[in-house]
N, C-alpha and C positions, 0 to 999 in steps of 0.2 A: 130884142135888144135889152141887156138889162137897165134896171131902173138906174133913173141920175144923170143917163147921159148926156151931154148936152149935143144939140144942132146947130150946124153950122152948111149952109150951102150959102156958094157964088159971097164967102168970103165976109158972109155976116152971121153973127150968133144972135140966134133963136133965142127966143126969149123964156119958150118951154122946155123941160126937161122930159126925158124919156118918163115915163109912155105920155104922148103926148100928138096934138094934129097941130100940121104944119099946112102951109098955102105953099104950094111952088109954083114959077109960072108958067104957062100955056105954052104949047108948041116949042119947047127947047129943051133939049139934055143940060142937066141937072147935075152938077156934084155935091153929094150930102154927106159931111161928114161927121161923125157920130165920136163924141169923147168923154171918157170917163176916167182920164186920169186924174188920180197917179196910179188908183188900183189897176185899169185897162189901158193897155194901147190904142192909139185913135183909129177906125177905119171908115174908110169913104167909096160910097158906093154909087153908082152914075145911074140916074132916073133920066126916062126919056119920055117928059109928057106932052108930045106927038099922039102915045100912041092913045090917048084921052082926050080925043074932040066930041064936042058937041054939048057933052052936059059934065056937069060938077063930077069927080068920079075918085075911088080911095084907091089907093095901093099901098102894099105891105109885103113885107120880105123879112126875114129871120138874118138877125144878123150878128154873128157871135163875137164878141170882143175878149182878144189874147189878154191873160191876164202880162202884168210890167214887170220888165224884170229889170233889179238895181244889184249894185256891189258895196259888198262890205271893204274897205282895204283896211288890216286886222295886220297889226306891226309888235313882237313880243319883245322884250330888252334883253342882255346880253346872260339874262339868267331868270328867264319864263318859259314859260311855251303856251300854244292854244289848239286844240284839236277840233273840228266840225266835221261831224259827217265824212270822215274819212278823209280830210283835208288837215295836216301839219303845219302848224305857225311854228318852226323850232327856234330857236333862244337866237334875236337877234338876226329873222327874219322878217320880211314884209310880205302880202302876200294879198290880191284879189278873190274875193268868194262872192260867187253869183247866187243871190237869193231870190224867189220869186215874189210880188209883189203879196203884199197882205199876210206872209206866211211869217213861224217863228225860227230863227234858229239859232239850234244851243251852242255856245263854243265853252270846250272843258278849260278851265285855267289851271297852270299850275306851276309851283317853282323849282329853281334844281333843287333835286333831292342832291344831298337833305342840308345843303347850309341857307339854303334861300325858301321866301315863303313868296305868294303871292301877294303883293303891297296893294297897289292900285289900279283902278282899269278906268281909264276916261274917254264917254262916250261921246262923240261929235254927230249928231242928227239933225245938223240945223238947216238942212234940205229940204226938213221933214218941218220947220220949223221947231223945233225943240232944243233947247238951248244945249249947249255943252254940258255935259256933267260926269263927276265922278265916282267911284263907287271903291270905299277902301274896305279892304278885304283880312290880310295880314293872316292868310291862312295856306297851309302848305298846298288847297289845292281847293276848286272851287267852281261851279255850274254860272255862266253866263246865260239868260235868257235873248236874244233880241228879239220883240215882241213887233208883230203886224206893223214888217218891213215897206214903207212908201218912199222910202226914197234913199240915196247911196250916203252912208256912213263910212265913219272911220272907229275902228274900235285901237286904243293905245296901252299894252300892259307893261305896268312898271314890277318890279320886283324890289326887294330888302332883303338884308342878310338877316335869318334868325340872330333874336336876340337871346343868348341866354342871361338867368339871373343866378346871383351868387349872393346868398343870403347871410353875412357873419356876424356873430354875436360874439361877445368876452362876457364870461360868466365873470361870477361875486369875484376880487381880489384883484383884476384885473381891466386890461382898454385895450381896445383894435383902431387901428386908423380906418377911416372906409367904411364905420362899421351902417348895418343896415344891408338893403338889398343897391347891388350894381349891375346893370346891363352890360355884356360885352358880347360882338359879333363871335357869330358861332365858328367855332373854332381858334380862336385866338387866347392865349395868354390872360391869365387873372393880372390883376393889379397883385405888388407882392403887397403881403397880410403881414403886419408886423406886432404880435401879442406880445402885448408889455405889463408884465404882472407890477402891481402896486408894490410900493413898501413893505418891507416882510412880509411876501410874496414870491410863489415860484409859480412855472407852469406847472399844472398836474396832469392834464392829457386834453388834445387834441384832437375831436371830433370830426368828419368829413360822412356827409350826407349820411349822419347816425350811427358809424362804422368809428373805431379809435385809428389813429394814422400817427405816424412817429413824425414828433414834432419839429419843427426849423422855421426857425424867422431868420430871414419875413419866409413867408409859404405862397408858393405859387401854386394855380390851376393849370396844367401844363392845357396845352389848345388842343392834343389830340384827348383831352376829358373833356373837353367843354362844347358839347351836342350835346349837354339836356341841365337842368338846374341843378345846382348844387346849394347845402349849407355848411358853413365851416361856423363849428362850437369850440370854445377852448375855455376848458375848467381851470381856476387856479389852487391851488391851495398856502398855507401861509406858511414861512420858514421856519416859524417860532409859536408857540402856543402859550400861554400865561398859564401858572400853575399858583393858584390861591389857597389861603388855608381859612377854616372856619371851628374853632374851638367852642367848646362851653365854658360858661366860668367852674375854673377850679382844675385848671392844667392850660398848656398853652402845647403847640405844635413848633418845632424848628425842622428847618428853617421857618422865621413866623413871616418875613415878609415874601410880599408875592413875588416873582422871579420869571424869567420868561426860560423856555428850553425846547433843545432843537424838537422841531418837528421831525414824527418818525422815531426822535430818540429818548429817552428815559427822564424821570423827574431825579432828583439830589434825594441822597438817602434824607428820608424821611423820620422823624420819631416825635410820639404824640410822651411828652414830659407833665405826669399831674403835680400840683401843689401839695406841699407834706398836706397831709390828713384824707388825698383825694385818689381816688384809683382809677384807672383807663378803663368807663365799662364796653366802649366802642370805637374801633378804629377803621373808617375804611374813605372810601375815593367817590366821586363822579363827574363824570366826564359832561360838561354840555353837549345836545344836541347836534349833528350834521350837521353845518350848512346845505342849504339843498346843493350847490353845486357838487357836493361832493356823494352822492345819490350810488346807491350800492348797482344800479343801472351804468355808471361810469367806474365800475370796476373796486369803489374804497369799502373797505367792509371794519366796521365798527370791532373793537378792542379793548377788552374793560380793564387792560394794565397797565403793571406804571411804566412799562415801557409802550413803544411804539405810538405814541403820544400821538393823535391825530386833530383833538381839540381839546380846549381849555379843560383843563381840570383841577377840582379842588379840593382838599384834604379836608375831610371831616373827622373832628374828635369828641367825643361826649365823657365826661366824668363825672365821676360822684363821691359823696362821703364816704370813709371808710368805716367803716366797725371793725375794733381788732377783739380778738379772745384773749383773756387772761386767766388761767390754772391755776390755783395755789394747793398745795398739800405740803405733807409733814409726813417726815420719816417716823418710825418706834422713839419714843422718851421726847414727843410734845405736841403741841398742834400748833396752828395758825389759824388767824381769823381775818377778814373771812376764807372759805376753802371753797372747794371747788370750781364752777367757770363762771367768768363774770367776762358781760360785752361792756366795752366804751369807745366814747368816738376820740379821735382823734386831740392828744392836748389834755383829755380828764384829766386828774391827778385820784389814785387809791392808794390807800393805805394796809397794812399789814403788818397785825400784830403775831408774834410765836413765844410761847408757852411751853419752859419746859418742864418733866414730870419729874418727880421725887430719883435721885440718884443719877438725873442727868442733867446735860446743859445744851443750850445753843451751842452747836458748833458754828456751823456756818447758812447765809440763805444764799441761793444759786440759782438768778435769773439767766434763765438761755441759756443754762451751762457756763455761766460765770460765778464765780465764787464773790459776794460782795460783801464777808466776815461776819463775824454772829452780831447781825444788826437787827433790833427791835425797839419801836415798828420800823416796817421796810415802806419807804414810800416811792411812788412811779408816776413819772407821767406820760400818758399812750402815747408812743406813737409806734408802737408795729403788737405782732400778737408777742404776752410773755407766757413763761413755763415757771413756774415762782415755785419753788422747793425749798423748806425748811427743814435745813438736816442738823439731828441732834446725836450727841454722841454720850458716852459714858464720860466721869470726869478721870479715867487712867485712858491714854492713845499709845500707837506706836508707831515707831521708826523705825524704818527694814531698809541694813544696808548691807552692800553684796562689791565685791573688788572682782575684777577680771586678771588673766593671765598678766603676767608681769609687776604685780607688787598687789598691796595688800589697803584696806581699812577696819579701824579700832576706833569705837567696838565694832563686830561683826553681828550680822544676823539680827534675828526682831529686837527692840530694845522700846522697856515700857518706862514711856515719859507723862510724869502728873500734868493733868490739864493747865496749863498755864507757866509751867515752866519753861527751863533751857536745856538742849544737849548737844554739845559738841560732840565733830568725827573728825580723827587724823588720819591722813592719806600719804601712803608713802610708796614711792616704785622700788624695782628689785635693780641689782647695776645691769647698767647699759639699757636702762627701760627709762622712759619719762612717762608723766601722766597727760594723757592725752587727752582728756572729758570726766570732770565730773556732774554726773547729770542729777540734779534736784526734783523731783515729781514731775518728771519727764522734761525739765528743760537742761538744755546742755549750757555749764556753764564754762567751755572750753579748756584748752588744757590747762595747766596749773605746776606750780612750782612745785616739789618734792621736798620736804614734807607739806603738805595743804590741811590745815583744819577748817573745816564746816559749821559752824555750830546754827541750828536750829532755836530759834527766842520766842518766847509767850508762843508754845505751842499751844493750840488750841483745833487741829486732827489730825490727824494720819499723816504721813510721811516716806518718801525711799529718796535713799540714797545710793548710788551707782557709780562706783570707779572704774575708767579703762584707762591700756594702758599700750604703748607700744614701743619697739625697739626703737635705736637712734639712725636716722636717714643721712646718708652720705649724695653728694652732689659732684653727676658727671655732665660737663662744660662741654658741648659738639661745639663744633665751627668747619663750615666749608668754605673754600679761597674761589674765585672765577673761576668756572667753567665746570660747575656738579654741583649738587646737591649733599646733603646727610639727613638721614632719617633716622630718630627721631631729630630737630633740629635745634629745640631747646634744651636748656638742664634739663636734665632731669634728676628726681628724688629716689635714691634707692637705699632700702632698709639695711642694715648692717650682714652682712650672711648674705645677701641677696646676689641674682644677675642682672645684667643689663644688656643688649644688643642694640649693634648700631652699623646700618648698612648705609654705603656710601655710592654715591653713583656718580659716574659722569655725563655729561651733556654730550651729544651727538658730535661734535665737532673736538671734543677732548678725550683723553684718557687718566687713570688715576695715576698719578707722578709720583706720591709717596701719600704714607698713611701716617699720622705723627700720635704715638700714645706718649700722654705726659713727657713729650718732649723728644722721646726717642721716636726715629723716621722705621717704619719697616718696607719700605723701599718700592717701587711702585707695583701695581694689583690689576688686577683686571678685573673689570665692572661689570655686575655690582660687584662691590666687598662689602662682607659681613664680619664685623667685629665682635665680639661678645666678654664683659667683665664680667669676670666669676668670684665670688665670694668678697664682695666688697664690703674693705674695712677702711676706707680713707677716699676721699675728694680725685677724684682723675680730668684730664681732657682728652680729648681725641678729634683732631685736625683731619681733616682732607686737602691734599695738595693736586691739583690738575694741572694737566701739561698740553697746549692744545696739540694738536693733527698736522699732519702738513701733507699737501697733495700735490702730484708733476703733473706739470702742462706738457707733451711732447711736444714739440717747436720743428717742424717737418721743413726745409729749405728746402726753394724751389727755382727750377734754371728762368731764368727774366726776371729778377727781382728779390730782396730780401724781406723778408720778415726781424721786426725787431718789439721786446726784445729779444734773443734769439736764444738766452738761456746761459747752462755752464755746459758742453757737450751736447747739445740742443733739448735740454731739459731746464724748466724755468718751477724755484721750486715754490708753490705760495702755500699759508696759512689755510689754514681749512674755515670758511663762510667768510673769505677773504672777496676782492674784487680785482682784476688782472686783465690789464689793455694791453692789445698789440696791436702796429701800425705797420702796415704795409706798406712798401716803397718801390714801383717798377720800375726797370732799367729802363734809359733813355729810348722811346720812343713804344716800349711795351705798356699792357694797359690790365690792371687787373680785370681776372673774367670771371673767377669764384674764389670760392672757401670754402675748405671744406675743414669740418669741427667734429671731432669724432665719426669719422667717417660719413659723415652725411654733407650734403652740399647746403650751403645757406646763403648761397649769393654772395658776389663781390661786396660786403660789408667792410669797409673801413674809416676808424679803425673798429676793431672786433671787442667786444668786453666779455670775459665771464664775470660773473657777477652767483655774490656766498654758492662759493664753491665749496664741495664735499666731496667729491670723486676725483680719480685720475681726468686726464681730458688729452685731447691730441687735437692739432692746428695746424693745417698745410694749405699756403697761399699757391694758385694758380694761375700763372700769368701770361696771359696774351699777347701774341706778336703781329703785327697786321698780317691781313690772308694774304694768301696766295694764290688769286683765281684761275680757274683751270674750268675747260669743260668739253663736254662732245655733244655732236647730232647725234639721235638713230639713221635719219638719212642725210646727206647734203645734196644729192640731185631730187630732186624730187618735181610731181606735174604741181601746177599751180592750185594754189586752193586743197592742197593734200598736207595733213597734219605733222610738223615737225617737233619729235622732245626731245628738247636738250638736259642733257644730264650734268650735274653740280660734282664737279672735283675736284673745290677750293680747299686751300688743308689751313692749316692754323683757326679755326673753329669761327668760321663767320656767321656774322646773326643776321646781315639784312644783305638782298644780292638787289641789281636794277640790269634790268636785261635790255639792251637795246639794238634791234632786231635789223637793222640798217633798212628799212621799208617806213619808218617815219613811229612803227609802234614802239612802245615799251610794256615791260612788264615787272613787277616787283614781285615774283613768286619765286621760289627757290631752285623748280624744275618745269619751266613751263611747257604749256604745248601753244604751236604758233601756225598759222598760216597764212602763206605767202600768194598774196593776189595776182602778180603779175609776174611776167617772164621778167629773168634778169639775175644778175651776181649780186649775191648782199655781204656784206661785212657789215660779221654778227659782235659786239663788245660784251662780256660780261664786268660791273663794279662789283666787288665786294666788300661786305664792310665788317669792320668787330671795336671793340672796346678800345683797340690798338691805332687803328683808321678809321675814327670818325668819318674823315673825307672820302674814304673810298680807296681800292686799288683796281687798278681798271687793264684787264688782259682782253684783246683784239684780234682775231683773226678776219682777215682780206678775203674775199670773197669766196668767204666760207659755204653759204649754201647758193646753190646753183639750180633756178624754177626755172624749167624748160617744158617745150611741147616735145621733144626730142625723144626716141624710145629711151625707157632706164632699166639696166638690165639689173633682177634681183632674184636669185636661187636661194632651196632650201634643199639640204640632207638627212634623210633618215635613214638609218644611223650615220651620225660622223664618224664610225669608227667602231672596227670588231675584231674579230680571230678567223681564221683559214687552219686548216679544213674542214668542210669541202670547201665552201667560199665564203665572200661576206653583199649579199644585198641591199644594196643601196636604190631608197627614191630619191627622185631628185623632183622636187617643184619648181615650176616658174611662178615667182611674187614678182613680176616685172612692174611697171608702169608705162603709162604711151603705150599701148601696145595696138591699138588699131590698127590694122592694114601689114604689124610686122612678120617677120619668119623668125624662128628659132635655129641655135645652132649647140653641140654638145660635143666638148673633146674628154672624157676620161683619163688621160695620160697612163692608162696602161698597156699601151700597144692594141689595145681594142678598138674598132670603128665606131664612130661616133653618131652621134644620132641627129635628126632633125625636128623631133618631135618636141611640142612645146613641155610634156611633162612624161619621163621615161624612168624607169627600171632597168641598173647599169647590176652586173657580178661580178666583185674582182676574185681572183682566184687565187693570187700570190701576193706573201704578205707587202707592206711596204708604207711611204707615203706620195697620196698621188695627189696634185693641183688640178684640181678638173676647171674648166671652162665654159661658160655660157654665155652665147651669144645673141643680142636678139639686134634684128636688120631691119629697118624699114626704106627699101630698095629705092635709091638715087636722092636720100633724105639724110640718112643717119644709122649709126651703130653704136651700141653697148657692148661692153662684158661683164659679166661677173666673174668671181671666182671664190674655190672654194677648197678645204682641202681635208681627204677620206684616208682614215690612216688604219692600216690593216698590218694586223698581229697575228701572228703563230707562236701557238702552244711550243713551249722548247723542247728539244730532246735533249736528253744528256748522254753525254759521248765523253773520251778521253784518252789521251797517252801518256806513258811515261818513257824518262829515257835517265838512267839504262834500267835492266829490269831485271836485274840480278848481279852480286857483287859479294864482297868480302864485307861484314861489322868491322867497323861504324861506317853503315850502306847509306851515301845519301840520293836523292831520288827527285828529281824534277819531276813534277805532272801539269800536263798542258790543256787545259779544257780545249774540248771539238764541238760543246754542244751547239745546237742550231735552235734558234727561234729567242734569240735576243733574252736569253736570263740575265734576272735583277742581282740574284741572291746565289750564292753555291755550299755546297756543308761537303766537307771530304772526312770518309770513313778509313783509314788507314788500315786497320787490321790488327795493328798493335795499341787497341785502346788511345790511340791518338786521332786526334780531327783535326780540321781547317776550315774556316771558312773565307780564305783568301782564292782568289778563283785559276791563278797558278801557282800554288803553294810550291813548296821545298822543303822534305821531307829526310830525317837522319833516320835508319831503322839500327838502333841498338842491337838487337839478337838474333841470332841464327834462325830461319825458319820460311815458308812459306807463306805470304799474305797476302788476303783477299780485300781488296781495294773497290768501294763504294763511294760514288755521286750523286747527290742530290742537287738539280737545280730548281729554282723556282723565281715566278715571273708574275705580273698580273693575272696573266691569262693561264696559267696552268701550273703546272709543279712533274717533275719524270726523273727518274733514277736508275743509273746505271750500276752494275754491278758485276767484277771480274775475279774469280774464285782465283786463286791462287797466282796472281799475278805476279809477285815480284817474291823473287829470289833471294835469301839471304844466308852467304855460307857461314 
């Protein structure tokens, strides 16, 4: 027996446990039973000590004890599972599992994949004495042990929906609502994200789990993203950026004060300005630093210009003192002192003295190429670089004066003037010439009265004098009236002798109506006109006069109604880039339907406007009368449930039809197809409607199509119709309906036996028109006919008589056509250069002779000609 057990016989426990001696008593069968639970089953085994008399005596027996067997009952929630040992707990099952006592066993956990994880599992072993407890898990799948089972449990699995997390931040310049990390069950919908950038602020991009995403607030997680964590970043950046300046002393920068400007977009023209005495030695820019949000990783890549401005930036200027150069020299006959180059800053003040030599003088000193007179000393005060020249001349100069075409100056040519004197020039033009510039050392002192004197005072260098001159200008006056142009458009100035032209145009909608020179009209031109004054010796004008255009409207009447206004002769005449309404008016109970405007339609428009017309035009109103509804079947007998189209023959031009089928349907298509479910007589209505009857006009046939089970007889012919000889072949088809269980029947109407065959091949053999017959029979029920009609042509021959057939001039002559096969058309050939084509003509033969007489006739089917050599007689 294994050890522990305990003893129990006749209903008392022993006080010792296995292995162990017990006393039973004498002479009696004995039950002992032996327990070791919870790990064993009890078992009881019957001693008989009978067979032990006389003396004290042991017995022993091997007695093997079943281990115990307990259950698990193991219950999963509506989205777990649990697996053992080839035993299924599936989601929202319960389920018994027998373990044996003392042993372990595994149950696998796990959640639905994949929105659920394993939550919790709460053990109940309190059989076992061990309290309830729970064991949370929160993983998608997971090993359950139960360890050295004594007794029956309950194992309970709960599940959770994944959680995911949604981690959002708002970088520098902006705010997120929410922001931080938020759980939400897996699969569901984000919170919306609503990024609000600051104050001069925008968004700049839009982050989603490290990736750029195009932005929209608020911004959702849609639920089929959200299986696994996500982060949402959103960079701002700012609308405006400040743009500062930083000078040194001795200039300033404008704009000087700071200013903000768009982001992205350019700073205000810029210029660094130094203080007299100081020069720009450096001008340039810098930009601050990045914000980190805006990190070349989020796509912003740095720009060192003065546009696209991404951050602050600020103007730096540095200046400094100037040093200028100053030159001095001296021409031949003096010097100056001091000479050569000398630096000063800005403000010095120098001086300079000039020296002239024996037989000369100061003329003059010439700073920068300015003349500043024979000044000594010369004094300066810097401020830019100078070029100082002391120029000295001899004490005799001269004057060089020179006259152009048209008059003259006295004196002429060089003229030597003592240092310090005076010398007058007289200028005079030649006739019909004025002075038009006299220029003094190259300045022009404009033109001038005739005679002009010049006189030069305290000459002290060189000199020229220059006359020009030019003929007298005469003045031609344009003017154009509405509707053109002239070109040129002002006066103009033309020299005496000279031409002038002058083209005149008109505008699109005019023509030129006269042309007026100084008064007199030369009558009207066609555009352009070009004018031209030749040799002009006096003041002219020249006018343009414009006439405008005029364009017809044709005015087209139409039967239902007038058109107004209707014109003179139905021609309405308007101005050309004019505007011209007409109103249509339809007679009592008609309805306009179109317009048509130069031949194209434009819809019932009323009223109609042209509008700045240029062109002809044409206008005819179309007026509508209510319809007139009309129609047919392709069948009216027809089996039930078999397709009926009816066809549209309303006249007066209707736009909307309502078909009413007398079976309870309608239809509003134009030509429908219909089918009739049940036996019986329908009367079929068609409405029709137009511009004219709104309401409708409503035409009715009484029991118009007829749905029967009854046979319906329907034949077909090929050909309907030919020419003989030899014959004409005809099939004939049966298209019947009903036809179950009928007979056919077949009469050709041309004297030939008819047939009983449902579809036969009939030959007529003479021409004619035959109604054939088809019958179909379904015996002590019912009968059809059809019918049908085969029309047979022969080729004509041409035949003929005359009477009489020979006579005395002037022979007149009946001719009777004989021919046979029904001709259309006849040509008679007389003999004498004369024909007919009347088909019994009556014929006079003028001259003595024999003549041969010719027929032609001709038909669809053929054309044949007869011909009689010397048929008629003429003495």
């Amino acid at each position: 027996i294994p050890k522990g057990a305990t003893v129990t016989y006749d209903g008392e426990v022993q006080a010792n446990r296995t292995p162990c001696w017990i006393s039973l008593p004498a002479q009696k069968i004995v039950n002992v039973t032996f327990d070791r639970m919870p790990l064993n089953l009890p078992a009881t085994v019957t001693v008989d000590t009978t067979l032990f008399v006389g003396r004290p005596s042991k017995w022993g027996q091997i007695i093997n004890l079943d281990l115990a067997t307990y259950f698990i009952q193991a219950t999963a929630d509506a989205h777990s599972a649990m697996t053992t040992e080839g035993t299924t707990i599936s989601a929202g099952e319960t389920k018994t599992v027998p373990v044996q006592a003392g042993s372990t066993r595994i149950f696998n956990l796990s959640g639905e994949h994949p929105a659920y994880l394993v939550h919790n599992l709460t053990v109940d072993r309190t059989n076992e004495g061990i309290p309830v407890f729970n064991i949370t898990y929160d993983l998608d799948s997971i090993t359950y042990p139960h360890e050295k089972t004594l007794g029956n449990a309950t194992l309970s699995l709960s599940s959770m929906k994944k959680q995911i997390a949604v981690n959002v931040t708002a970088g520098k310049g902006g705010s997120v609502n929410d922001a931080g990390i938020t759980y939400y069950d897996y699969g569901t919908d984000s919170l919306p994200y609503n990024f609000i950038p600051d104050t001069n602020f925008q968004v700049n991009q839009l982050w989603k789990d490290g990736v750029p995403v195009t932005f929209a607030s608020p911004y959702y997680i849609q639920g089929t993203e959200m299986t696994y964590n996500h982060t949402l970043y959103c960079s701002f950046r700012p609308t405006k950026v400040w743009v500062f300046v930083n000078s040194s002393a001795g200039g300033r920068i404008e704009p000087s004060s700071p200013y903000m400007a768009d982001y992205g977009g350019c700073t205000q023209n810029t210029t660094a300005i130094p203080d007299p005495g100081y020069f720009l030695k450096d001008f340039t820019w810098e930009e601050e630093e990045n914000d980190p949000y805006m990190s070349s990783a989020e796509g912003f890549t740095t720009n060192y210009f003065k546009c696209d401005l991404k951050s602050n930036l600020t103007w730096i200027a540095t200046f400094d003192k100037q040093w200028f150069n100053v030159s001095a020299s001296a021409t031949e006959g003096g010097m100056i002192v001091p000479s050569g180059n000398t630096t000063a800053t800005y403000g010095e003040t120098l001086s300079f003295t000039s020296t002239a030599f024996s037989g000369y003088q100061l003329g003059e000193i010439i700073d920068n190429g300015i003349s500043k007179g024979p000044v000594s000393p010369y004094n300066i005060s810097v401020t830019e670089d100078h070029t100082i020249v002391a120029r000295f001349q001899s004490d005799v100069l001269t004057i060089t004066a020179a006259a152009g075409q048209g008059g003259m100056i006295e004196p002429n040519g060089t003229v030597n003037v003592t240092f310090g004197s005076s010398q007058s020039f007289v200028t005079t033009a030649s006739p019909n010439y004025f002075i038009s510039s006299i220029e003094v050392d190259g300045t022009d002192l404009g033109n001038q009265t005739s005679p002009n004197t010049t006189t030069f005072s305290n000459v002290t260098k060189d000199h020229t004098i220059n006359a020009s001159f030019l003929k007298y200008a005469y003045t031609i006056t344009p003017s154009a009236g509405i509707g053109g142009t002239i070109s040129p458009s002002t006066p103009q100035n033309v020299t005496m002798g000279d031409s002038a032209s002058f083209v005149i145009s008109a505008d699109s909608c005019y023509t030129i109506g006269d042309v007026i020179i100084d008064g007199m009209g030369l009558g009207p031109q066609a555009s352009p006109y070009t004018y031209t004054f030749s040799n002009v010796t006096t003041d002219h004008t020249i006018q343009g006069v414009f006439q405008i255009k005029t364009n017809n409207i044709l005015v087209n009447q139409s039967e239902g109604g007038i058109i107004e206004p209707a014109g003179t002769g139905g021609i309405v005449q308007v101005n050309c880039g004019a505007t011209q309404s007409f109103n249509m008016t339809p007679d009592p109970g008609n309805a306009l339907y179109d317009l048509i405007v130069d031949n194209s339609s434009v819809g019932p428009i009323n009223p109609y406007t042209f509008t700045n017309i240029s062109s002809d035009h044409t206008i005819e109103p179309v007026f509508v009368m209510p319809p007139e509804p009309d129609f047919e079947a392709d069948r009216v007998r027809v089996p039930p449930l078999y397709p009926v189209t009816f066809k549209d023959f309303t006249r007066n031009n209707p736009t909307d039809w309502l078909w009413d089928f007398g079976d309870g349907e309608v239809s509003n298509l134009r030509e429908p197809v219909h089918y009739y479910a049940l036996v019986g007589n329908y009367t079929v209505k068609l409405t029709a409607f137009n511009a004219a009857s709104p309401g409708g006009v409503t035409m009715e046939k009484k029991d118009y199509i007829c749905v029967t089970t009854d046979p319906i007889a329907c034949m077909m012919a090929n050909p309907l119709g030919g020419t003989v000889q030899p014959g004409l072949t005809v099939e004939f088809t049966d298209c019947s309906l009903n036809t179950d269980g009928v007979a056919w029947g077949w009469v050709f109407a041309d004297g030939e036996a008819g047939s009983l065959q449902k579809n036969v091949t009939h030959t007529y053999t003479s021409p004619g028109v035959y109604q054939v017959t088809h019958q179909v029979y379904k015996p002590f029920i019912a009968k059809d006919y059809a019918y049908g009609t085969i029309t047979v042509f022969q080729k004509p021959t041409a035949d003929f008589i005359a009477h009489p057939m020979s006579g005395k001039s002037p022979f007149s002559v009946q001719f009777e056509d004989k021919s046979t096969g029904f001709p259309t058309s006849w040509f008679w050939d007389f003999g004498d250069n004369s024909a007919s084509y009347d088909q019994n003509p009556l014929h006079v033969y003028a001259g003595a002779g024999n003549y041969s007489v010719n027929l032609k006739v001709f038909s669809d089917e053929g054309t044949s000609e007869e011909n009689k050599e010397g048929y008629i007689t003429v003495q």
